[in-house]
Each structure stands twice: as structure tokens, then as C-alpha cells.
gemmi code that builds the backbone of each chain (N, CA, C; Angstrom):
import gemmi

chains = {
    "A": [
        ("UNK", (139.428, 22.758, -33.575), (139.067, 21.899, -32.458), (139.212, 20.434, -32.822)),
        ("UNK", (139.338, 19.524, -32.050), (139.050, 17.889, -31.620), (137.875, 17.652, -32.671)),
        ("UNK", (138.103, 16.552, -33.706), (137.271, 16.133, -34.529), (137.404, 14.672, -34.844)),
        ("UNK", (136.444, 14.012, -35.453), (136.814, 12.712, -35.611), (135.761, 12.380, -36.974)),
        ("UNK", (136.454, 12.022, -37.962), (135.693, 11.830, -39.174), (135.864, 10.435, -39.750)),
        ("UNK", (134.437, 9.761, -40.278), (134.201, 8.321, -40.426), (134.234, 8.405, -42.291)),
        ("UNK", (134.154, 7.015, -42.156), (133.539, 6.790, -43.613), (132.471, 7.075, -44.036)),
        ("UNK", (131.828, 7.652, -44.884), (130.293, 7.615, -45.089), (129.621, 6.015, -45.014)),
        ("UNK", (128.337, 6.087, -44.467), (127.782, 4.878, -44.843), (126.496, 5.037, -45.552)),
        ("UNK", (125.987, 3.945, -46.176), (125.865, 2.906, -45.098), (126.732, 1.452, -45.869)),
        ("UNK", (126.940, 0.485, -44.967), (127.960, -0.287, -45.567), (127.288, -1.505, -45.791)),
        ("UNK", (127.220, -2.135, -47.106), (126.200, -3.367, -46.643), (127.055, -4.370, -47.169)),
        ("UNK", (127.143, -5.723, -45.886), (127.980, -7.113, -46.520), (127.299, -8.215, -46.422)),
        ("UNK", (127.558, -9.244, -46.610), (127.243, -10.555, -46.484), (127.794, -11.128, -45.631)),
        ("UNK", (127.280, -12.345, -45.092), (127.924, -12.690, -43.274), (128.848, -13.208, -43.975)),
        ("UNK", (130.048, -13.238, -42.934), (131.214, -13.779, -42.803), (132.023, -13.189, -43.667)),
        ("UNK", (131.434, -11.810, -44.352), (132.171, -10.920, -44.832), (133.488, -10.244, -43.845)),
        ("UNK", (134.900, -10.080, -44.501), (135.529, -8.712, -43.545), (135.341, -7.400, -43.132)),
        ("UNK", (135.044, -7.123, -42.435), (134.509, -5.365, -42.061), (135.721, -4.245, -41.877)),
        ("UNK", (135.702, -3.656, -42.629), (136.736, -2.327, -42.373), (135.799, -0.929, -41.750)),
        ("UNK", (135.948, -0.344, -40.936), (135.446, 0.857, -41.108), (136.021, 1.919, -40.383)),
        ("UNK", (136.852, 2.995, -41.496), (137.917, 4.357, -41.362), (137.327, 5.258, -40.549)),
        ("UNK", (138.758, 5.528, -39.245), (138.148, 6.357, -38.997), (139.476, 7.432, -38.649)),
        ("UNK", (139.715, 8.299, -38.598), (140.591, 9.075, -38.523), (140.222, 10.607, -37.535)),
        ("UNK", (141.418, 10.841, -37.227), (141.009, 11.811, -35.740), (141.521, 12.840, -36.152)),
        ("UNK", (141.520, 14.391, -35.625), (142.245, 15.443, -35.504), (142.278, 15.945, -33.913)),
        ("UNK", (143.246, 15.665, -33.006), (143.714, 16.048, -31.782), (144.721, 17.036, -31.806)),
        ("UNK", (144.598, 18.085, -30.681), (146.128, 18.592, -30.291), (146.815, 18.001, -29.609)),
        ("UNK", (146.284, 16.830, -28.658), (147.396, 16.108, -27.443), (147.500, 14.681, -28.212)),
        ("UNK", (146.834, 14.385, -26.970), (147.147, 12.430, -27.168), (146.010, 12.233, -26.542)),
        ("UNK", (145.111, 11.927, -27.573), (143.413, 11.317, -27.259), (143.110, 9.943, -26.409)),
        ("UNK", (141.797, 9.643, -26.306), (141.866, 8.376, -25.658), (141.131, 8.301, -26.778)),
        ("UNK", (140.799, 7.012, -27.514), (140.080, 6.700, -28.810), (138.926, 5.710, -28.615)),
        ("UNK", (138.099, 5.701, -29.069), (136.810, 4.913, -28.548), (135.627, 4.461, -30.038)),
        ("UNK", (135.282, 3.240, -29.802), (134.223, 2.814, -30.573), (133.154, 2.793, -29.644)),
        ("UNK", (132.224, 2.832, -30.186), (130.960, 3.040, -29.975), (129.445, 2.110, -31.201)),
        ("UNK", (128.732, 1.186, -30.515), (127.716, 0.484, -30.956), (126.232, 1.211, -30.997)),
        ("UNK", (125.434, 1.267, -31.819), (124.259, 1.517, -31.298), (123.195, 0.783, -32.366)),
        ("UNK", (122.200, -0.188, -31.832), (121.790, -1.227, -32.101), (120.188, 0.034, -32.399)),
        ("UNK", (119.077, -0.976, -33.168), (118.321, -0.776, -33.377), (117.059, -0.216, -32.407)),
        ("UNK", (117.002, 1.455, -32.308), (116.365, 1.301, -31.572), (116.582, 1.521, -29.565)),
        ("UNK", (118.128, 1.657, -29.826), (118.711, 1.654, -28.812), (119.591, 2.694, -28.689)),
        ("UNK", (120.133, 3.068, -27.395), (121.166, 4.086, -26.547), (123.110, 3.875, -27.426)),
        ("UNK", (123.549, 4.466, -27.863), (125.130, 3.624, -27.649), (125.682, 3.211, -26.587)),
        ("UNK", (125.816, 2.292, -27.148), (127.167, 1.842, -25.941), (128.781, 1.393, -26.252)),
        ("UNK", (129.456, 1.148, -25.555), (130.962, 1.153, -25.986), (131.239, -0.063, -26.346)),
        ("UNK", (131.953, -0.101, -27.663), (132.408, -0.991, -27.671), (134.217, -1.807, -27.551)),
        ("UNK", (135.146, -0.813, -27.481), (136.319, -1.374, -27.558), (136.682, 0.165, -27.504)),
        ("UNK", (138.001, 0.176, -26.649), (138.565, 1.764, -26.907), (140.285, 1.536, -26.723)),
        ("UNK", (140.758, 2.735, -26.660), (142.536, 2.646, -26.743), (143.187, 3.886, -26.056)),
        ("UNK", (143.961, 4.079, -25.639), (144.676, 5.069, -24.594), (145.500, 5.527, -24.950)),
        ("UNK", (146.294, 4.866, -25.595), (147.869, 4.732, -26.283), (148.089, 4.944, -27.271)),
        ("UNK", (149.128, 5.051, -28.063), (149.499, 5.074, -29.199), (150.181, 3.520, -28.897)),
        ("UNK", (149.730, 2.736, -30.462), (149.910, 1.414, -30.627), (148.830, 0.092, -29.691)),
        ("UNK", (147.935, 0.869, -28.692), (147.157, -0.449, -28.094), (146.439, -0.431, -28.852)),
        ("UNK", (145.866, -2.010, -29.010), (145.174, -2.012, -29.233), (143.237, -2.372, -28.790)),
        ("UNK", (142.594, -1.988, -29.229), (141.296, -2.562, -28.175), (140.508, -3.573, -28.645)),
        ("UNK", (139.631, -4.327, -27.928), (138.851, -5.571, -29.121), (137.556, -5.883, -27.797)),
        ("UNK", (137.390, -6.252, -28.697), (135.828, -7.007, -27.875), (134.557, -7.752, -28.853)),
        ("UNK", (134.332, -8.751, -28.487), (133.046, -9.686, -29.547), (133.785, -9.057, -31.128)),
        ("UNK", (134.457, -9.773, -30.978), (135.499, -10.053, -32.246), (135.903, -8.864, -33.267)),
        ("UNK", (135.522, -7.657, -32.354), (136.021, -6.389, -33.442), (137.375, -6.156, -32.738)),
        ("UNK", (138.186, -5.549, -33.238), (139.456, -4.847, -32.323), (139.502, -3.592, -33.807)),
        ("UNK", (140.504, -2.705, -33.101), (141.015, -1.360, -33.565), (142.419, -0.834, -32.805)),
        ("UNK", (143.142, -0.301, -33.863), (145.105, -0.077, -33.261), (144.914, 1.621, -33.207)),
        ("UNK", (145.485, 1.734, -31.969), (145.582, 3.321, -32.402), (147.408, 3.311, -32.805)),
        ("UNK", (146.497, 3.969, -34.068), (147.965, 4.756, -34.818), (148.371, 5.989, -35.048)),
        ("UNK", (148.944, 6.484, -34.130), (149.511, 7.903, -34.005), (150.005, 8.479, -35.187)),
        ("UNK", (150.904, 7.883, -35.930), (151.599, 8.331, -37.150), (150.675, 8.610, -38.333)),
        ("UNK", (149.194, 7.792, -38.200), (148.579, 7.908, -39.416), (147.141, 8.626, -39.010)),
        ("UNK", (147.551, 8.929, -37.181), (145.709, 9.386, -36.966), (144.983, 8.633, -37.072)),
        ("UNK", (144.884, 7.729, -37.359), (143.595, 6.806, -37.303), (143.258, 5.582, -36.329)),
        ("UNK", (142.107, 5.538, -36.705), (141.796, 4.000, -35.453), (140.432, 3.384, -36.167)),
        ("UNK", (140.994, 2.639, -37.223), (140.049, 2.356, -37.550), (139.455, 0.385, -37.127)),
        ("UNK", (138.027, -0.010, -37.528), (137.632, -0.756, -36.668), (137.554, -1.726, -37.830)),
        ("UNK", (137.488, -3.019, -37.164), (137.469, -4.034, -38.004), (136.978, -5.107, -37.349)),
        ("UNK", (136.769, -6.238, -37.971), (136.319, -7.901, -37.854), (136.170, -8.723, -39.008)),
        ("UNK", (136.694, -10.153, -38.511), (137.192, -10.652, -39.103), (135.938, -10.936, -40.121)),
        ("UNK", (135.022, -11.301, -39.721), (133.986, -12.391, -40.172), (132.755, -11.872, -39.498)),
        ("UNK", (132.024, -10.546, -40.240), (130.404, -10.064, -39.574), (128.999, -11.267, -39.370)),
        ("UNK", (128.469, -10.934, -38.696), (126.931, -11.685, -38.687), (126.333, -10.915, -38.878)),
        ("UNK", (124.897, -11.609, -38.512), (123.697, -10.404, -39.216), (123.187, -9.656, -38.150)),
        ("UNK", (123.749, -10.568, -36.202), (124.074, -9.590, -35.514), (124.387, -8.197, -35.078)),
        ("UNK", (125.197, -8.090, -35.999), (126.127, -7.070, -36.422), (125.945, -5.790, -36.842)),
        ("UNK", (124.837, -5.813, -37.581), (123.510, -4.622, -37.744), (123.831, -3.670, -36.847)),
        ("UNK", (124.289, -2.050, -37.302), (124.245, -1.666, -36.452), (124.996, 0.140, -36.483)),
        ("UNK", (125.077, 0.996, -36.188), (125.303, 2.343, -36.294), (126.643, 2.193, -35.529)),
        ("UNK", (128.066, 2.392, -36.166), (129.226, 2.186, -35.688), (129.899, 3.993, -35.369)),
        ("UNK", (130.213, 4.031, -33.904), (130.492, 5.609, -34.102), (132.052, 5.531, -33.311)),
        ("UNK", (132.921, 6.180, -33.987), (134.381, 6.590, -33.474), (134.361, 7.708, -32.872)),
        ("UNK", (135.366, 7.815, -31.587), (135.059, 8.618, -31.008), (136.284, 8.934, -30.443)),
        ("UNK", (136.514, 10.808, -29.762), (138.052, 10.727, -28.951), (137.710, 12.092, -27.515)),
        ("UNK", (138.348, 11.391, -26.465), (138.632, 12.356, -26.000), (140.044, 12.740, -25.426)),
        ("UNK", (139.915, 14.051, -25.570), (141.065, 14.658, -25.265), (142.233, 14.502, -24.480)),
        ("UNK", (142.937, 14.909, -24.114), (143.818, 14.865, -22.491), (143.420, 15.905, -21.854)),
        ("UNK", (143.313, 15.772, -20.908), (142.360, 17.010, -19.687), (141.088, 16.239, -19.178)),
        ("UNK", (141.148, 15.043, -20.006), (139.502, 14.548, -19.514), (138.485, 15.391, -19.791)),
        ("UNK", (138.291, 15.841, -21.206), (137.471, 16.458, -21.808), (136.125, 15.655, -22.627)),
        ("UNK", (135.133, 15.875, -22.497), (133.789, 14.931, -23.086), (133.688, 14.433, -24.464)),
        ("UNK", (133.448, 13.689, -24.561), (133.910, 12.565, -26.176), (133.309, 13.488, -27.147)),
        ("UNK", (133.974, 13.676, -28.374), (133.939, 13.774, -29.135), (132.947, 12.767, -30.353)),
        ("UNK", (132.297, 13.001, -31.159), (131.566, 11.499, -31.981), (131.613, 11.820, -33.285)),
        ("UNK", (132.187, 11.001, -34.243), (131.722, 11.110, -35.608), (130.494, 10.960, -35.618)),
        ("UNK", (130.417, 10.981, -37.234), (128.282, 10.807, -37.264), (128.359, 9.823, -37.403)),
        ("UNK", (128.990, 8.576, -37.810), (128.549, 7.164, -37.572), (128.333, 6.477, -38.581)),
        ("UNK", (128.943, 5.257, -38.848), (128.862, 4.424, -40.170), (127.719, 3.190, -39.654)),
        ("UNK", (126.561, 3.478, -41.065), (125.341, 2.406, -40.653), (126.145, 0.847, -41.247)),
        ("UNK", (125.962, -0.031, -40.608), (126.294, -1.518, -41.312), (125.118, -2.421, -41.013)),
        ("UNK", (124.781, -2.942, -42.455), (123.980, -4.062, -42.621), (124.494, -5.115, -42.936)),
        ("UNK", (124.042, -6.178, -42.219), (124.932, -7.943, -42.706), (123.736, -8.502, -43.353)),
        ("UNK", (124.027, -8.860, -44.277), (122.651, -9.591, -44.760), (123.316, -11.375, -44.768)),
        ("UNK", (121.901, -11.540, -44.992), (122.307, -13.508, -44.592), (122.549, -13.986, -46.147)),
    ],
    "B": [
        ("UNK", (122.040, -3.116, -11.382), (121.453, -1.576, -11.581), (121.379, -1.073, -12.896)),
        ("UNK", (120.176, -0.410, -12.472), (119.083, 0.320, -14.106), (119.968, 1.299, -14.775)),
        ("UNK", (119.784, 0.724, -15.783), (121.006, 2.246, -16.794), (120.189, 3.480, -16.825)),
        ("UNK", (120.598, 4.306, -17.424), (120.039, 5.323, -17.550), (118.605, 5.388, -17.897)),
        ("UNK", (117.598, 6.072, -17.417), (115.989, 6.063, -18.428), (115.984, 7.623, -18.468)),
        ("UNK", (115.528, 7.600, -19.410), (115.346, 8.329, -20.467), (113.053, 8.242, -20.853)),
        ("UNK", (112.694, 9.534, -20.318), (110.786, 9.266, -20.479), (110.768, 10.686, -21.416)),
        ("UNK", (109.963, 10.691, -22.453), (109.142, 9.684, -22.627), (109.996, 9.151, -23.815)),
        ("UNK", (110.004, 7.946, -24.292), (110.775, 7.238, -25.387), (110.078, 8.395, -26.717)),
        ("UNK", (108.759, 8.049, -27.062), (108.281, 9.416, -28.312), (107.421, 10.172, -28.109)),
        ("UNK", (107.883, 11.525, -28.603), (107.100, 12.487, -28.526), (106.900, 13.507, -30.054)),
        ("UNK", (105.358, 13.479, -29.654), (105.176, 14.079, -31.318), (104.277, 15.392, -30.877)),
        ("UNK", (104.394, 16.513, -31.338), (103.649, 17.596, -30.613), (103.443, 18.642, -31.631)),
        ("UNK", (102.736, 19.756, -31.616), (102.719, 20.917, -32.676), (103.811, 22.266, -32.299)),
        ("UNK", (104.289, 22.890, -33.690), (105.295, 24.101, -33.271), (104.748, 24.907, -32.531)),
        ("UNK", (105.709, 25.579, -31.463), (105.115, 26.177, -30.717), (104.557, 25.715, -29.150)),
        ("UNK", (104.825, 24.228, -29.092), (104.661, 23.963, -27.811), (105.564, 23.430, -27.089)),
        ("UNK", (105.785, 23.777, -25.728), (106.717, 23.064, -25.098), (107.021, 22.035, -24.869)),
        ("UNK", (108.001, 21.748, -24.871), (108.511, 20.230, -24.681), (109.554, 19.558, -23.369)),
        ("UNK", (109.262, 18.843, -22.932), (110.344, 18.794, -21.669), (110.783, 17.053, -21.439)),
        ("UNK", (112.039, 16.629, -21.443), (112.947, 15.635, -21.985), (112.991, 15.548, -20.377)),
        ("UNK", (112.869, 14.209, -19.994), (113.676, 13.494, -18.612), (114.439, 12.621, -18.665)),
        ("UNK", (115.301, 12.772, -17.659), (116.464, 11.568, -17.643), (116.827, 11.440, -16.034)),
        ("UNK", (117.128, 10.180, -16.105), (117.369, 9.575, -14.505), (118.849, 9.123, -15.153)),
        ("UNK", (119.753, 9.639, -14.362), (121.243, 8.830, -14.524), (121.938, 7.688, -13.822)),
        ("UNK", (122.517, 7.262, -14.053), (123.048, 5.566, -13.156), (123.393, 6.518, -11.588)),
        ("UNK", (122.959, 5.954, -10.825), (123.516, 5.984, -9.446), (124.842, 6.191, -9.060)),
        ("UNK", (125.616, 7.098, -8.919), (126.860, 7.788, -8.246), (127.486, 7.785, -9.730)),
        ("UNK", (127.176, 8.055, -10.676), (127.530, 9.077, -11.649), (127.402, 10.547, -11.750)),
        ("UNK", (128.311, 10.876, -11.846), (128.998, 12.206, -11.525), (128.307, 13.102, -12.550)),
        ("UNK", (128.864, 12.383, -13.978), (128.737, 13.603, -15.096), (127.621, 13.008, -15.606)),
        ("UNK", (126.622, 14.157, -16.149), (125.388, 13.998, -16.921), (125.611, 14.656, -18.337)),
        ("UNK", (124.957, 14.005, -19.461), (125.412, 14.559, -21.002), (123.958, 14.887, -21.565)),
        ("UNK", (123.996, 15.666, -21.839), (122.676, 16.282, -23.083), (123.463, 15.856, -24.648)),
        ("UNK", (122.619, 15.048, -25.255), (123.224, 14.486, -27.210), (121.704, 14.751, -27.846)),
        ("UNK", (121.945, 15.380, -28.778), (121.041, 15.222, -29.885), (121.567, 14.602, -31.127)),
        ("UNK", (120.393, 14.161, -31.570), (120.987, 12.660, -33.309), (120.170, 13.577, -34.295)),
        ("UNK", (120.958, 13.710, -35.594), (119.991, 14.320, -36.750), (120.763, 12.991, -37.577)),
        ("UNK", (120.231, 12.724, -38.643), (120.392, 12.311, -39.544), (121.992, 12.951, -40.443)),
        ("UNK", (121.735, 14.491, -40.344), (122.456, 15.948, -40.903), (123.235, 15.934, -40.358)),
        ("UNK", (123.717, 15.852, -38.447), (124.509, 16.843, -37.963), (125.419, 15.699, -36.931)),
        ("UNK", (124.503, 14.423, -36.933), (124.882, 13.449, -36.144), (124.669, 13.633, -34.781)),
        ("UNK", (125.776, 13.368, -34.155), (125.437, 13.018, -32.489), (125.913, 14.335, -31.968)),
        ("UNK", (125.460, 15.460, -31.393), (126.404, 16.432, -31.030), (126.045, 16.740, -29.450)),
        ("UNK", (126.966, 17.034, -28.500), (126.589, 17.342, -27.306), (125.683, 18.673, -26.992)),
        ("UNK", (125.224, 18.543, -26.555), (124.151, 20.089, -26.179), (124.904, 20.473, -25.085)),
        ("UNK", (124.717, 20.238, -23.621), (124.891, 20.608, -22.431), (125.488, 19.418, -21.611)),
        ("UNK", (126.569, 19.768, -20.595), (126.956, 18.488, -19.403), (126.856, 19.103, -18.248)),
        ("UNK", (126.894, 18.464, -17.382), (126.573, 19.109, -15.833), (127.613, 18.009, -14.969)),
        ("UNK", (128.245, 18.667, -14.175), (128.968, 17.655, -13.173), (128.150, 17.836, -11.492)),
        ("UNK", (128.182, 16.972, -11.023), (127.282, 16.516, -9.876), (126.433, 18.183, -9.607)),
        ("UNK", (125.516, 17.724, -10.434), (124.461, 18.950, -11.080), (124.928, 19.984, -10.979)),
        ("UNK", (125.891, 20.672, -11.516), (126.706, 21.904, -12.201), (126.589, 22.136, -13.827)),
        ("UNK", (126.035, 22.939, -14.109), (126.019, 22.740, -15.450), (127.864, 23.250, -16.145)),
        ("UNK", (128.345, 22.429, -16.299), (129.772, 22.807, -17.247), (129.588, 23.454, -18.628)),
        ("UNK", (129.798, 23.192, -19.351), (129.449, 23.739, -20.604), (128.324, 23.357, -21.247)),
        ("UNK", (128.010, 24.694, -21.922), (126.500, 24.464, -22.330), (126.448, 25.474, -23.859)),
        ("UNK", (127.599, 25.157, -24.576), (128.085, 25.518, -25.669), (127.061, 25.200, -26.686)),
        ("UNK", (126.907, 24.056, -26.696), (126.278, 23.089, -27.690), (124.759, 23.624, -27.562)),
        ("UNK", (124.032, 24.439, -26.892), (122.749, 24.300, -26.604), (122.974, 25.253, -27.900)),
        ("UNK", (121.203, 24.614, -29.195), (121.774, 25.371, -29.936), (120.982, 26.691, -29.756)),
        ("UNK", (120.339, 26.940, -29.420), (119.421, 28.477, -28.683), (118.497, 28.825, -27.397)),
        ("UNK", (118.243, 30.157, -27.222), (118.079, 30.389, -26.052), (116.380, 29.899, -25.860)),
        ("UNK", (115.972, 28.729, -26.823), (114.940, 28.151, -26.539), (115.084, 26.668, -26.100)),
        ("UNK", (116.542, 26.667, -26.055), (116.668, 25.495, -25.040), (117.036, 25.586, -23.794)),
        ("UNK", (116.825, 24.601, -22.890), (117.077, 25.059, -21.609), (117.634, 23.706, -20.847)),
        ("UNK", (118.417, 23.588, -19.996), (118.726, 22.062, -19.286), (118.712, 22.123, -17.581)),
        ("UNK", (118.317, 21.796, -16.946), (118.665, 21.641, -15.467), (118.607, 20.443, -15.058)),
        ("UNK", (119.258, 20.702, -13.648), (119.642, 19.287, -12.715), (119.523, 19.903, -11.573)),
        ("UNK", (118.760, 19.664, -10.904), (117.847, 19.992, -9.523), (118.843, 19.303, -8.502)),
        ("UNK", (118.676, 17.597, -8.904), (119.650, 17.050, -7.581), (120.557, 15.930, -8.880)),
        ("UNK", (121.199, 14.739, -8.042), (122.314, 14.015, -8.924), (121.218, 12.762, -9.115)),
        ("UNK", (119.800, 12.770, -9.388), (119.220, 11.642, -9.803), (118.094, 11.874, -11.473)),
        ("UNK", (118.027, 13.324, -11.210), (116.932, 13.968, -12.586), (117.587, 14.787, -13.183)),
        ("UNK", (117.261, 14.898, -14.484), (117.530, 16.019, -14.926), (116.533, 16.329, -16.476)),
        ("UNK", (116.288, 17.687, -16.692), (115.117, 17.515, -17.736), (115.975, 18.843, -19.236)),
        ("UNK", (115.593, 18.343, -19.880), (115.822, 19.232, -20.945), (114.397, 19.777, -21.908)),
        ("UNK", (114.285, 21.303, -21.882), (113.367, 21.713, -22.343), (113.512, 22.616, -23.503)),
        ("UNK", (112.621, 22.447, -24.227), (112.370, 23.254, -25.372), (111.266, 23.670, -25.459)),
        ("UNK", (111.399, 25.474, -25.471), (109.975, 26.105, -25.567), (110.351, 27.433, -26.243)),
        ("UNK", (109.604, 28.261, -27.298), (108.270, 27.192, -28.193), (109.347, 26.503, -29.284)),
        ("UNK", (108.892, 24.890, -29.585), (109.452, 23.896, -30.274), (109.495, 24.221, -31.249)),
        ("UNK", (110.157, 24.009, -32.675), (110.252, 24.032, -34.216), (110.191, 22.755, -34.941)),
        ("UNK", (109.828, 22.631, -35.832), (109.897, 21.672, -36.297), (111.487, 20.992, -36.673)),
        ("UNK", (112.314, 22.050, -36.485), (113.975, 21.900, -36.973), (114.054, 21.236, -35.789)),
        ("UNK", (113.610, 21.379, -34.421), (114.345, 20.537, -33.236), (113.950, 18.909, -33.469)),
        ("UNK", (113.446, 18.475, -34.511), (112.931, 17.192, -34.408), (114.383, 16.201, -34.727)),
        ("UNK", (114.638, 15.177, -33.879), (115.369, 14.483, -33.265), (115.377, 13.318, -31.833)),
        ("UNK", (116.490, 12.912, -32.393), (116.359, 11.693, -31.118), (117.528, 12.505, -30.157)),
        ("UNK", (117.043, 12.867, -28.581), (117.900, 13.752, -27.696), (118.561, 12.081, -27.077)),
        ("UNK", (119.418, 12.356, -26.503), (120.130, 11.260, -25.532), (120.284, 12.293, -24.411)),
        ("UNK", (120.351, 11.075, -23.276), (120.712, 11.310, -21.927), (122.243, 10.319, -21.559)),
        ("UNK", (122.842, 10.462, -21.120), (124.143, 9.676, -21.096), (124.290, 10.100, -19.691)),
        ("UNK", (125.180, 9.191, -19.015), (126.128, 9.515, -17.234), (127.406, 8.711, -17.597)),
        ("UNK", (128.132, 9.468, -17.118), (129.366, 8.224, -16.203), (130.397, 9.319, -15.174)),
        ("UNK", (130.939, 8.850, -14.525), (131.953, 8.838, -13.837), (132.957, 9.637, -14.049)),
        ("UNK", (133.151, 9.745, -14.982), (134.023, 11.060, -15.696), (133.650, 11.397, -16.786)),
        ("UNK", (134.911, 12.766, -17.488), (133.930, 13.047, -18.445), (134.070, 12.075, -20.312)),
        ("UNK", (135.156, 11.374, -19.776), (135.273, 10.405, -21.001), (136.446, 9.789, -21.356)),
        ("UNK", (137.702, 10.368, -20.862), (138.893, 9.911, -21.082), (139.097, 8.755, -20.877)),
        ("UNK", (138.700, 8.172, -19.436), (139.450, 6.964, -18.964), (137.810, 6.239, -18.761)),
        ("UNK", (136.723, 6.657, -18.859), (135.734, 6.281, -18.367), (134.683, 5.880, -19.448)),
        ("UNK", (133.279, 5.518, -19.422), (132.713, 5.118, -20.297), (131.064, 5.977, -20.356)),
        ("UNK", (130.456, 6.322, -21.287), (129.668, 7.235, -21.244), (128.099, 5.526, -21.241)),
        ("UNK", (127.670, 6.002, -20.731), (125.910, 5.018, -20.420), (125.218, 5.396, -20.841)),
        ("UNK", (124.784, 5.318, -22.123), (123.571, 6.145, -22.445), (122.186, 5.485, -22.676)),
        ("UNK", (121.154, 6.207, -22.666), (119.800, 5.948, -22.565), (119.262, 5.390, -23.806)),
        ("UNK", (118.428, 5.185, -23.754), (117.426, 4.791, -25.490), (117.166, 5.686, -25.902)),
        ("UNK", (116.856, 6.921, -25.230), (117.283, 7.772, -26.231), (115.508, 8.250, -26.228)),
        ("UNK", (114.625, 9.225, -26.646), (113.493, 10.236, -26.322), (113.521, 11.296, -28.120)),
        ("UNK", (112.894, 10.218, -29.076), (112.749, 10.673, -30.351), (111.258, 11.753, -30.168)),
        ("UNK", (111.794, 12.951, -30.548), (111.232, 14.130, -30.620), (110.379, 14.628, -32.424)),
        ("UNK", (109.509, 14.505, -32.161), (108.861, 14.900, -33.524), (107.905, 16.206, -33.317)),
        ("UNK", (108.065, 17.225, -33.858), (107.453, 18.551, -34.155), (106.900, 18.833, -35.129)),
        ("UNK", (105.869, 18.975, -35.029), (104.773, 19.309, -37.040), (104.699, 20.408, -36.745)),
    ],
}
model = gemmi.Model(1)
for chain_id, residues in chains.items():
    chain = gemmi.Chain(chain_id)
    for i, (resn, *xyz) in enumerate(residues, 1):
        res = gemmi.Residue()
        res.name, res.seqid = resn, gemmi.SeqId(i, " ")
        for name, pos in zip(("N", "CA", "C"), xyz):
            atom = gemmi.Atom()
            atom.name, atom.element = name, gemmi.Element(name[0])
            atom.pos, atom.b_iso = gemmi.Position(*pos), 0.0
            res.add_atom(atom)
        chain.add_residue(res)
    model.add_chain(chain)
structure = gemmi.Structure()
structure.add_model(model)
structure.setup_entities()
């Protein structure tokens, strides 16, 4: 089946550190690919997603490429805050319009 | 307009007693999502319902769980008698479809504790 596997976390940087965080898919079609935020204490919510092979998605300074050839979509920014804190989850769904899929989620701490 | 709520935010109770999870979904959202969070197993879907149909209900992990949707504004998820293994944060989520092109809303979420 449809899987989506992260990095282990938890990831801890210093602000204005670069953020990488892997995430790689297993589909039979052509997924729609999705990040996902969930703050302290709080619901997820979306943060940036992709449709395509090669779009890419971004929002409050993260973006992520979907790359077909390598499976992955992984998420990044340039320069974290302490904002930033926060349970990062990759996610895919299917073609058919089938219900998202979720890794378990990489924790990130920014420390000041 | 109010996102999803999700009552009661915590619940702490003894094994063996029932438990029953509410959720109100965004207004003319179609699809409703049952998620449970472990630490272990992560975010996994339990049950979805489309304009209160239950679709798959794969994920429920036994026949001591239970989910309904009466009309397209409630819906409750129950567990009876509770274990201490069900202890977790359940989510309630809605949107519009079931995820492809659309975006899932989810609640704060109803952390479940069982002694």
C-alpha cells in the first residue's frame, strides 16, 4: 500500500539555521504530496503541498519539489526561527482522491 | 467560520469505562476523518464518513470502537470498555474532499488518558 516515510526526529537547530527534512513516498499512481504543521498543543494544519511531478509548493518561507525520479518531497527553509517549533508531517494522497496518507512526523526545535 | 471543535479537549478515566469523543465539522464539509496520535504508531486514520456515510472503517482498531454521524454537523467516536492501550490524542478533521486536491481541517485534537 501508499506509504510515506520521514526522518526520525527530533531535530534540534539554532535560529537562522537551514532546515532539511526527508521525506520520501511509496505510490502506485501519481500522488498529490502534502506538508503538514502541527504547533504546540494544536490540530495540523497544511502547510505547502504539490500535484505534479516537478511543482513546487512553499509558504512562510518553507517550499518542497516533488521529485518523481527520486520519490521524494522533501521540506526545507532557508533560515528557521524559534517560531518554527513544531511536529512536521509529509503526507500523500493517491489518484482516485483517496484520504491522506501521514508519516509519523519529524519534531523540530529552534532554539535562540 | 469556526474550524472544527473537537469536546472534550482531556479526558482521563478508569479501564473499563466508556468513553465518547465529539466533533462538530466546518460547515458544508462533506468528508469527516477519525485520526488517532501515539507517540508508537503516529497519526493513523480510524474511520471517514462522507456526508454521514461511513466509507471505510478499516482503521478502527476493534470491535470496541465505534463511530457515527447522525446528521453533517456531529459526529462522536466511542470506546467501550476503554484500555489503557487506547490512550491517545484522537483527531477530528473535515474537508471537502477526501484529500487529493483539497485540504484536511483538523481539530485540537481530544487527548484520551486511561489508568
Amino acid at each position: 500500500g501508499d506509504s510515506v516515510t520521514q526522518m526520525e526526529g527530533p531535530v534540534t537547530l539554532s535560529e537562522e539555521a537551514f532546515l532539511t527534512i526527508n521525506c520520501t513516498y511509496t505510490a502506485t499512481g501519481y500522488p498529490s504530496l502534502f506538508w503538514y504543521v502541527q504547533y504546540p498543543g494544536e490540530g495540523l494544519q497544511l502547510l505547502l503541498k504539490a500535484t505534479k511531478a516537478d511543482d513546487k509548493g512553499s509558504n512562510k518561507g518553507f517550499e518542497a519539489t516533488y521529485r518523481k525520479e527520486t520519490t521524494s518531497f522533501h521540506l526545507e527553509k532557508g533560515s528557521v526561527q524559534v517560531s518554527d517549533s513544531a511536529v512536521y508531517f509529509c503526507a500523500l494522497s493517491e489518484a482516485g482522491n483517496t484520504p491522506l496518507v501521514f508519516g509519523k512526523g519529524t519534531r523540530l526545535s529552534v532554539i535562540a | 467560520d469556526a474550524g472544527v471543535i473537537q469536546s472534550p479537549r482531556h479526558e482521563v478515566t478508569e479501564m473499563g469505562q466508556e468513553v465518547t469523543l465529539r466533533c462538530k465539522p466546518i460547515s458544508g464539509h462533506d468528508y469527516l476523518f477519525w485520526y488517532r496520535q501515539t507517540m508508537m504508531r503516529g497519526l493513523e486514520l480510524l474511520i471517514y464518513f462522507n456526508n454521514n456515510v461511513p466509507i471505510d472503517d478499516s482503521g478502527m482498531p476493534e470491535d470496541r470502537f465505534s463511530a457515527k454521524m447522525p446528521n453533517a454537523s456531529f459526529s462522536t467516536l466511542k470506546i467501550q470498555p476503554s484500555e489503557p492501550r487506547d490512550s491517545a490524542v484522537y483527531f477530528c478533521a473535515s474537508s471537502r474532499d477526501r484529500g487529493r486536491t483539497g485540504e484536511l481541517f483538523f481539530g485540537e485534537g481530544s487527548r484520551l488518558t486511561v489508568l
